[in-house]
VEXVEX-794667 format. One record per residue (C-alpha): residue number from 1; z, y, x. Coordinates in nm, 4 decimals, decimal comma. Example, Ala and Ser with C-alpha at 12.3 -4.5 7.8 and 13.67 -1.06 7.14 Angstrom:
VEXVEX-794667
<rec nr="1" up="0,7800" north="-0,4500" east="1,2300"/>
<rec nr="2" up="0,7140" north="-0,1060" east="1,3670"/>
end
This chain:
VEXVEX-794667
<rec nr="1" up="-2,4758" north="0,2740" east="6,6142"/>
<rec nr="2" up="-2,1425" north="0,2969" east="6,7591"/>
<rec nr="3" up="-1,8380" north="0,1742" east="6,5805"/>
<rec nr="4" up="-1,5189" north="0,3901" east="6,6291"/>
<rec nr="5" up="-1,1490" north="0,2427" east="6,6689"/>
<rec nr="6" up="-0,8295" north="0,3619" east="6,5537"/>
<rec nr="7" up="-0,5540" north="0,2877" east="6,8146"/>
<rec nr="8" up="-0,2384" north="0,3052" east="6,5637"/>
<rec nr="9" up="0,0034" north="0,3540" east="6,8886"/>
<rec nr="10" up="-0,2120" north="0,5232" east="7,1389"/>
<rec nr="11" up="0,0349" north="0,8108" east="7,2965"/>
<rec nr="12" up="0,3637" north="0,6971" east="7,1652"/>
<rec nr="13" up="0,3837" north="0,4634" east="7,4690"/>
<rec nr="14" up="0,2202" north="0,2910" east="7,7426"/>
<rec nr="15" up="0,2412" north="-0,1216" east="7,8256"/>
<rec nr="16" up="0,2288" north="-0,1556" east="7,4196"/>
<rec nr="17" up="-0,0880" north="-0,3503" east="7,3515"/>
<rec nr="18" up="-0,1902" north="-0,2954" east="6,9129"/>
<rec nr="19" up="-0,4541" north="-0,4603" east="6,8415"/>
<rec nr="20" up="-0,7558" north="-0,2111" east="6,7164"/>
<rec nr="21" up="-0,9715" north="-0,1889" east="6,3712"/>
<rec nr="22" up="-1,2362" north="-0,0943" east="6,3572"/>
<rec nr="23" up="-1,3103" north="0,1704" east="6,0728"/>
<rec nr="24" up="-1,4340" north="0,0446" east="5,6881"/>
<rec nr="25" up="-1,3848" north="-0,3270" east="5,8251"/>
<rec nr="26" up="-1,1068" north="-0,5471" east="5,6325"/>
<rec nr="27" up="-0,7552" north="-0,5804" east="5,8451"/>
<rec nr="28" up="-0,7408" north="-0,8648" east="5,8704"/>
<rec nr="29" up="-0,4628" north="-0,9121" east="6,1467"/>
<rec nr="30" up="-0,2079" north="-0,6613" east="5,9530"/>
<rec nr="31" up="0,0011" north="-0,8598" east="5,7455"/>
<rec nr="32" up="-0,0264" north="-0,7330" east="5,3393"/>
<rec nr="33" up="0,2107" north="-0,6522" east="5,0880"/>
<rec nr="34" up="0,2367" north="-0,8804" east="4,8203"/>
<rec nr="35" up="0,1218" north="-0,8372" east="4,4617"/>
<rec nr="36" up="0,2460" north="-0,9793" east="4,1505"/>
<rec nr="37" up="0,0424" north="-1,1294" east="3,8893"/>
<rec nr="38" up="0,1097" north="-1,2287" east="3,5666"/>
<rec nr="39" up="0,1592" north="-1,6244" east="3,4821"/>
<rec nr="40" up="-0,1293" north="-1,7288" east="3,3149"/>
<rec nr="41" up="-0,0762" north="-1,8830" east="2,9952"/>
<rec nr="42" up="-0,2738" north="-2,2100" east="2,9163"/>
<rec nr="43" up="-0,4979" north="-2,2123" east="2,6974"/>
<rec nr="44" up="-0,3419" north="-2,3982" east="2,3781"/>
<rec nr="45" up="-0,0452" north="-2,1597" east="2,4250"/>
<rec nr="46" up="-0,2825" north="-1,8309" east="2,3966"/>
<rec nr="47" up="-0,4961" north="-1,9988" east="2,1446"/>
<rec nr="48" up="-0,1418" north="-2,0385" east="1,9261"/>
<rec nr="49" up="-0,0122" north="-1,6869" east="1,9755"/>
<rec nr="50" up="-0,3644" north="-1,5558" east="1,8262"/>
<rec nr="51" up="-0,2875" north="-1,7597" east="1,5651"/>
<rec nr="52" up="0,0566" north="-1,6612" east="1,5148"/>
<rec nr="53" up="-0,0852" north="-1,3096" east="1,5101"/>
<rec nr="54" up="-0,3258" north="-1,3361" east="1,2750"/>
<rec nr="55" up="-0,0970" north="-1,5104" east="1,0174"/>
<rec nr="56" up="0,1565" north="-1,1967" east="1,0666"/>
<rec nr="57" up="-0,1454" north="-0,9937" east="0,9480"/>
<rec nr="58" up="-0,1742" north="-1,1723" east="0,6621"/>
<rec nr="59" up="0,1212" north="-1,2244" east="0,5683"/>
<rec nr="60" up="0,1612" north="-0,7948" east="0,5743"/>
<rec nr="61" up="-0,1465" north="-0,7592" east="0,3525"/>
<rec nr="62" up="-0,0125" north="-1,0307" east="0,1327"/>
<rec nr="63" up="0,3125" north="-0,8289" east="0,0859"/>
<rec nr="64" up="0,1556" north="-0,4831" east="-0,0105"/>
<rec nr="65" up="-0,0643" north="-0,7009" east="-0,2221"/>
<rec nr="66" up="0,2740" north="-0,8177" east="-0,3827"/>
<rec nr="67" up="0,1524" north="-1,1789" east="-0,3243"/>
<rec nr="68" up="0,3452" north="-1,2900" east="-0,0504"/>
<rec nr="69" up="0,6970" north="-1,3853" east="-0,2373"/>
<rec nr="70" up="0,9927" north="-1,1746" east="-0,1243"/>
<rec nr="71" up="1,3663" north="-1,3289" east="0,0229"/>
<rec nr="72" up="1,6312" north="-1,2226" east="-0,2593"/>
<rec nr="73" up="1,8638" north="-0,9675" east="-0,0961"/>
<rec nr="74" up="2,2279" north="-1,1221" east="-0,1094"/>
<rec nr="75" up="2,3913" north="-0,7716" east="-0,1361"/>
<rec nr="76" up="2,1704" north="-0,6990" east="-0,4713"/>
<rec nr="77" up="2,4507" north="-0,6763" east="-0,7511"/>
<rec nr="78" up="2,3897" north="-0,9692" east="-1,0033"/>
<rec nr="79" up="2,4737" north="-0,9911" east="-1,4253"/>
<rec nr="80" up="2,5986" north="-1,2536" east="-1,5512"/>
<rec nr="81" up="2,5961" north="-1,2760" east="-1,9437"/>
<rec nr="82" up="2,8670" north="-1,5301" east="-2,0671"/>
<rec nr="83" up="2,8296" north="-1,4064" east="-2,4492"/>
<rec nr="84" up="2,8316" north="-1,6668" east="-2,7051"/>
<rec nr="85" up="2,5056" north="-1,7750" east="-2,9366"/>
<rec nr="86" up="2,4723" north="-1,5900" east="-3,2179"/>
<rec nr="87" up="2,6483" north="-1,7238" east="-3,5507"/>
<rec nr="88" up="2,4454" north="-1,7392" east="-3,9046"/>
<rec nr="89" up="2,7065" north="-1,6075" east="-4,1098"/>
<rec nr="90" up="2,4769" north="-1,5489" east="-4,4253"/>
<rec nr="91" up="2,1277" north="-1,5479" east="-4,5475"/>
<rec nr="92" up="1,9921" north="-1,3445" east="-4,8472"/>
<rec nr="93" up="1,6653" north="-1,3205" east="-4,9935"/>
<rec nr="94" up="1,5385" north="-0,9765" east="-5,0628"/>
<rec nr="95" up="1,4369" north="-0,8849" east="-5,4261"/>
<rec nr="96" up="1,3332" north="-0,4925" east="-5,3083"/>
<rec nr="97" up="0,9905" north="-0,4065" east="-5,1842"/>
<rec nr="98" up="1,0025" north="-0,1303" east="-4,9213"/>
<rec nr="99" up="0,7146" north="0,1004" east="-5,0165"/>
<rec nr="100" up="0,7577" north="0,3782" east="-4,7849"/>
<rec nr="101" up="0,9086" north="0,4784" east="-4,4635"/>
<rec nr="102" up="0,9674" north="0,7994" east="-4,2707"/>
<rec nr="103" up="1,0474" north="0,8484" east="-3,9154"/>
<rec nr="104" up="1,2630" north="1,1291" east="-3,8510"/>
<rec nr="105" up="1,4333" north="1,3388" east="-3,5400"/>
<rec nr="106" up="1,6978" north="1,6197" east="-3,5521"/>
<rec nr="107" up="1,8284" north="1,7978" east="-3,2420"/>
<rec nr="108" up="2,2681" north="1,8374" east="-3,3196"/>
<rec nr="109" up="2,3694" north="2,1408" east="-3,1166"/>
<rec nr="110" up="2,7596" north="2,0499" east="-3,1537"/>
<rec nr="111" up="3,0128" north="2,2744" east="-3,0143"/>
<rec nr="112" up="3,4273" north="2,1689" east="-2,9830"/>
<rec nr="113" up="3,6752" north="2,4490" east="-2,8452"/>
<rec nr="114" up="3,9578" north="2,6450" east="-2,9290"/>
<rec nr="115" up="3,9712" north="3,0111" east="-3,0643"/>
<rec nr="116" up="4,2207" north="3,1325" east="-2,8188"/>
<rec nr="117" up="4,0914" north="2,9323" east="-2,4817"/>
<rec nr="118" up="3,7664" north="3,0111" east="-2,3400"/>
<rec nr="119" up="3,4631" north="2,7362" east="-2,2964"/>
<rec nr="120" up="3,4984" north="2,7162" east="-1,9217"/>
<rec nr="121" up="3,8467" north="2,5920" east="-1,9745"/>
<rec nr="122" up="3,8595" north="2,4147" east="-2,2722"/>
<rec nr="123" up="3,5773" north="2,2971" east="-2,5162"/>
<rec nr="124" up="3,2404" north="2,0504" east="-2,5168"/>
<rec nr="125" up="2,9231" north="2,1063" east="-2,6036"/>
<rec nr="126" up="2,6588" north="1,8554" east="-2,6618"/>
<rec nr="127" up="2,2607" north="1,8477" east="-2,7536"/>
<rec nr="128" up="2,1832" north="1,5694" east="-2,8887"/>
<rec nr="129" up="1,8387" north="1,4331" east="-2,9871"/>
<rec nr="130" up="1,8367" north="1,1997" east="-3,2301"/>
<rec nr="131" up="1,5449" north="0,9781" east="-3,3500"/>
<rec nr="132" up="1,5694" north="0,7162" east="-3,6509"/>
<rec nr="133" up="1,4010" north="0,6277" east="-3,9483"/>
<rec nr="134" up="1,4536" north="0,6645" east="-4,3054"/>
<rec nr="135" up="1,2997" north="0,3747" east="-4,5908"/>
<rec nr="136" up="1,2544" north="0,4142" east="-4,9611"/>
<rec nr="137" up="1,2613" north="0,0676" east="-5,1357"/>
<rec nr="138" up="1,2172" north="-0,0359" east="-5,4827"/>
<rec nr="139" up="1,4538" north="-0,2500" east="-5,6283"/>
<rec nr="140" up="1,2633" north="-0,5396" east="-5,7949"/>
<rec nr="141" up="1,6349" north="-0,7772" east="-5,9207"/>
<rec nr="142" up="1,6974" north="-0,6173" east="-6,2137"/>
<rec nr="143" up="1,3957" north="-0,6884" east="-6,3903"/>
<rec nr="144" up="1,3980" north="-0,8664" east="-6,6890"/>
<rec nr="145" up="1,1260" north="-0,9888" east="-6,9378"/>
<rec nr="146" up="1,1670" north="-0,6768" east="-7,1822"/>
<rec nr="147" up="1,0605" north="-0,4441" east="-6,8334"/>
<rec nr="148" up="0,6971" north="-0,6337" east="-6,8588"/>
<rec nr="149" up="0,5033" north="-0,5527" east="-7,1940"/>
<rec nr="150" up="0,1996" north="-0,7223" east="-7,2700"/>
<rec nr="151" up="-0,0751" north="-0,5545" east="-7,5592"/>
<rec nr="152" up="-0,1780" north="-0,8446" east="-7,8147"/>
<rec nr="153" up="-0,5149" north="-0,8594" east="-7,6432"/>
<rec nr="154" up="-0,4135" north="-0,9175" east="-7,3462"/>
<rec nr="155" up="-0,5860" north="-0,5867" east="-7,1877"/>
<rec nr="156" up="-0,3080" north="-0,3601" east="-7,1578"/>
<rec nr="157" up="0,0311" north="-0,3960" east="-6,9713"/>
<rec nr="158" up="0,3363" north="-0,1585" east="-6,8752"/>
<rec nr="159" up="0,6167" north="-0,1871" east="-6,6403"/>
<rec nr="160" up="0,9691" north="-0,0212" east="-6,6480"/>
<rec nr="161" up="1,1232" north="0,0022" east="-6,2886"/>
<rec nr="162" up="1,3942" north="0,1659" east="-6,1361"/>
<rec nr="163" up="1,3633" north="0,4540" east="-5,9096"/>
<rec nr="164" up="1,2699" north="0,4312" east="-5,5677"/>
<rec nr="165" up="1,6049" north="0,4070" east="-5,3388"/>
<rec nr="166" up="1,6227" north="0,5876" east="-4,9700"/>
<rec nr="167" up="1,7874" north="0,3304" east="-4,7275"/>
<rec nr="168" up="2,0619" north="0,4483" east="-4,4576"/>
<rec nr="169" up="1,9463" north="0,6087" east="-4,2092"/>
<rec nr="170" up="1,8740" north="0,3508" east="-3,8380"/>
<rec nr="171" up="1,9211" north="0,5772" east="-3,5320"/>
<rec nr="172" up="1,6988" north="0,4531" east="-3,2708"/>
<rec nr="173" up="1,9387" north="0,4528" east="-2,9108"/>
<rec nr="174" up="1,5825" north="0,3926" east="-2,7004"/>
<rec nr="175" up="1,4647" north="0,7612" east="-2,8758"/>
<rec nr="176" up="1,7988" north="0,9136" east="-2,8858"/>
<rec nr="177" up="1,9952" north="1,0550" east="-2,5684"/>
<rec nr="178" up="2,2373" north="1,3452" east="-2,5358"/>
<rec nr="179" up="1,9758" north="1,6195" east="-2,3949"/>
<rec nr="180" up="2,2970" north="1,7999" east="-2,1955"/>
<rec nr="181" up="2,6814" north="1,8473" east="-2,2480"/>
<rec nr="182" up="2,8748" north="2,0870" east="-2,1165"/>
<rec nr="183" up="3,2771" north="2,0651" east="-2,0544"/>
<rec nr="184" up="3,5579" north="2,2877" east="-1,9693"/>
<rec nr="185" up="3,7175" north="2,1835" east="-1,6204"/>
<rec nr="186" up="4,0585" north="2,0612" east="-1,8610"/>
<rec nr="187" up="3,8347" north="1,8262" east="-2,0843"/>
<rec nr="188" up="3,6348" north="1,6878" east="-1,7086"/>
<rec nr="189" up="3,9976" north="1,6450" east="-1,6037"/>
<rec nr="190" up="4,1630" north="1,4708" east="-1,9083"/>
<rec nr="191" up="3,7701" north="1,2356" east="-1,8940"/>
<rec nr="192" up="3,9218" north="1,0703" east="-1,5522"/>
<rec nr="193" up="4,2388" north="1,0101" east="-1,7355"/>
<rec nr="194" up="3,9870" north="0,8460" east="-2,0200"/>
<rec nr="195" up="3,7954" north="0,4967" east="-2,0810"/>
<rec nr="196" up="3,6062" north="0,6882" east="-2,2574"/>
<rec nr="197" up="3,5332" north="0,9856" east="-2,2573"/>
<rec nr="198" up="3,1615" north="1,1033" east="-2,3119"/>
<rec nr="199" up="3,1888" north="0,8739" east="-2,6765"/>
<rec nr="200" up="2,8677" north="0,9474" east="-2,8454"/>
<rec nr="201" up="2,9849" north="0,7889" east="-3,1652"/>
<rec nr="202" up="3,0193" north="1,1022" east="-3,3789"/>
<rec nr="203" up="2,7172" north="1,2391" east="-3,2969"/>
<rec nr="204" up="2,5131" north="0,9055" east="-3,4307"/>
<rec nr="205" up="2,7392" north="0,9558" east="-3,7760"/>
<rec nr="206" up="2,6393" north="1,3576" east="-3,7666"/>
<rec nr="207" up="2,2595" north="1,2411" east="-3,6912"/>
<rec nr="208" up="2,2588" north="0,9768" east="-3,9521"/>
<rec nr="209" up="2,3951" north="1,2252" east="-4,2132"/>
<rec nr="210" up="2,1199" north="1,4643" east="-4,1180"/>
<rec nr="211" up="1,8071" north="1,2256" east="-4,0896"/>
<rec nr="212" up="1,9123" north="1,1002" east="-4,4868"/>
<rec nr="213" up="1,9341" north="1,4331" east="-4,5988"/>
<rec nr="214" up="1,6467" north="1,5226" east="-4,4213"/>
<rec nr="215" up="1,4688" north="1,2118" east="-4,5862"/>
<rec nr="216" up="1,5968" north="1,3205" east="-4,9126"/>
<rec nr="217" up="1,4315" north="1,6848" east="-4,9089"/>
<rec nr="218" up="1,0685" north="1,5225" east="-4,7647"/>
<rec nr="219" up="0,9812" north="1,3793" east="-5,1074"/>
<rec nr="220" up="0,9836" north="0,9708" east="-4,9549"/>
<rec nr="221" up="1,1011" north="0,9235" east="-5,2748"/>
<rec nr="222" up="0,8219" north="0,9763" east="-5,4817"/>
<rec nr="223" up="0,5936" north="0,8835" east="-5,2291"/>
<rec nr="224" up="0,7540" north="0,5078" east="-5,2514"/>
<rec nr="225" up="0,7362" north="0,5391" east="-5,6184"/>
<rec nr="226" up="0,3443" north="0,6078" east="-5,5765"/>
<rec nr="227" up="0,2631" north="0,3319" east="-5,3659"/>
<rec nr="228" up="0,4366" north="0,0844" east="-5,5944"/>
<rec nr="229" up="0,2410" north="0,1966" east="-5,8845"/>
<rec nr="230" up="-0,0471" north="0,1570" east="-5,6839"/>
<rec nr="231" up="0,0035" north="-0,2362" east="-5,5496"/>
<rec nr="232" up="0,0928" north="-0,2708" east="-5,8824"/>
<rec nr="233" up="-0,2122" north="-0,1618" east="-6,0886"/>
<rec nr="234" up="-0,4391" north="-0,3247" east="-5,8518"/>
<rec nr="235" up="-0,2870" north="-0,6747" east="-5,8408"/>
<rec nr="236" up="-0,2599" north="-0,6408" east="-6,2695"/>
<rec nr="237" up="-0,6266" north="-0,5484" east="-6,2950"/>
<rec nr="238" up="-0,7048" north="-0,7958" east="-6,0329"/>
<rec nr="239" up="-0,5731" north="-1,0410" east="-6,3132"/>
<rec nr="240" up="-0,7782" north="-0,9110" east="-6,5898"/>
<rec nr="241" up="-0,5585" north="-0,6176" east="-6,7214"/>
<rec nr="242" up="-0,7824" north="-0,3329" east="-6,7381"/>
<rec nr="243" up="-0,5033" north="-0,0904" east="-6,8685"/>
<rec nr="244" up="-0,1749" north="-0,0675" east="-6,6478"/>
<rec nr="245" up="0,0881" north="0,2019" east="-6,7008"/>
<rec nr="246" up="0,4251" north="0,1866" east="-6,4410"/>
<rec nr="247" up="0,7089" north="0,3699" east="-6,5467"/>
<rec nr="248" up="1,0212" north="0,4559" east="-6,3623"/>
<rec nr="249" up="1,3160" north="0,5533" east="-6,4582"/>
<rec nr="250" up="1,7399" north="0,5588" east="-6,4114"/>
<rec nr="251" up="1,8768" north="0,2245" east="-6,4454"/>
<rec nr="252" up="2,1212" north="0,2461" east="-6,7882"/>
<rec nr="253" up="2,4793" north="0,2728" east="-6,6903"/>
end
C-alpha cells in the first residue's frame, strides 16, 4: 500500500526543504496551538459548592413554604402607639336583663346642594350602609316586695314588671362604610383646604335614628316582654309554683 505525502511548499520555491506528512498520521513536527482548560477545582472545594447549592434549594422551598423566616424591610413604615392605659372611672352593676336583641341595617341615600347651583358644582351625595344592633331590656331595679304576690298555699304567684325598654341604637364601623359619595368640583376644592372633610359623623347620628325607629316598628318590644315571661315561669315552677302569671305594665309617674 503506498502512503501519499503532502509537500506544504512544493512550487512556491526551490532550495526550501518542509519536512513532509504523511496523510491521516499525527504532525507531529508542526508546532500546535494552545488550548485552554479550565482550573480544576479540588475536590473539598467542589464537594462545598454542591453543598452550598443544595442549601440554596432549600432554603427557596423553605420560603414558599413560609418557613424560612424573612429579613424585616427597613423602608416598611412602622406604628408606634404611645396612648395611655385605660382608666376605671366607674363600675355599675346591672339590675336589667336584656331579653331580646335585633340586628339591623339601613342604606341613607343623603343628598346636600343648593337650589340655584347645580350638583356638578356644588353639593354631596353619600350612600351609606349602615349596620348596628338594637336591644330590648327589662328593667329589674324597681322592684319591690308588693311586685311579687304569693297565694296562701304557696301554688300560685304573680309578678308586676315594667315594660320592656329598646336600648340606643350601636352602629357597627366593621359593617358600616359609605358605599359611594359624590362631590361638586367646589366642595373637592374647599376638602384640600379641610382636615376634614369626608366627616362621616352625621351619617352615624342619621343611621342611629333610623335603626331605633326601625327597632321600634319590628315588635322587639314585645318579643323581650315574651321571653321574660318565659325564664320567668320556668324558674317559678322549677321552685314548686305550679301557677305563674307575669304582668307588665307603665311604671306610675
Amino acid at each position: 500500500m503506498s502512503t501519499e505525502r503532502y509537500e506544504p511548499g512544493a512550487g512556491r520555491g526551490a532550495g526550501v526543504d518542509h519536512p513532509t506528512v504523511p496523510l491521516g498520521q499525527p504532525d507531529e513536527g508542526r508546532p500546535r496551538g494552545r488550548r485552554r482548560r479550565l482550573p480544576r477545582l479540588p475536590g473539598r472545594a467542589l464537594a462545598a459548592l454542591v453543598v452550598l447549592a443544595v442549601l440554596l434549594l432549600a432554603a427557596s422551598r423553605l420560603t414558599d413554604l413560609r418557613l424560612w423566616p424573612s429579613l424585616p424591610n427597613p423602608l416598611a413604615p412602622r406604628r408606634v402607639d404611645r396612648s395611655q392605659p385605660v382608666l376605671l372611672k366607674q363600675m355599675v352593676d346591672l339590675k336589667v336583663y336584656k331579653a331580646a336583641s335585633g340586628n339591623f341595617q339601613e342604606i341613607i341615600d343623603l343628598e346636600k346642594g343648593t337650589k340655584l347651583v347645580p350638583l356638578f358644582l356644588r353639593g354631596e351625595r353619600t350612600l351609606f350602609v349602615a349596620a348596628g344592633s338594637v336591644d330590648a331590656e327589662v328593667d329589674f331595679s324597681g322592684i319591690d316586695k308588693g311586685a311579687i304576690k304569693v297565694s296562701p298555699d304557696g301554688r300560685s304567684a304573680s309578678i308586676t314588671l315594667p315594660h320592656a325598654r329598646l336600648t340606643p341604637a350601636r352602629i357597627d364601623p366593621d359593617r358600616s362604610y359609605v358605599a359611594s359619595r359624590q362631590r361638586g368640583v367646589l366642595d373637592r376644592l374647599g376638602s384640600v383646604l379641610s382636615d376634614n372633610p369626608t366627616s362621616e359623623r352625621e351619617l352615624y347620628q342619621l343611621a342611629s335614628q333610623r335603626l331605633e325607629a326601625a327597632a321600634a316598628a319590628s315588635g322587639l318590644v314585645e318579643r323581650a316582654e315574651q321571653n321574660t315571661r318565659t325564664m320567668l315561669v320556668s324558674m317559678l315552677r322549677s321552685l314548686g309554683y305550679r301557677d305563674v302569671t307575669v304582668t307588665f305594665q307603665n311604671p306610675p309617674s
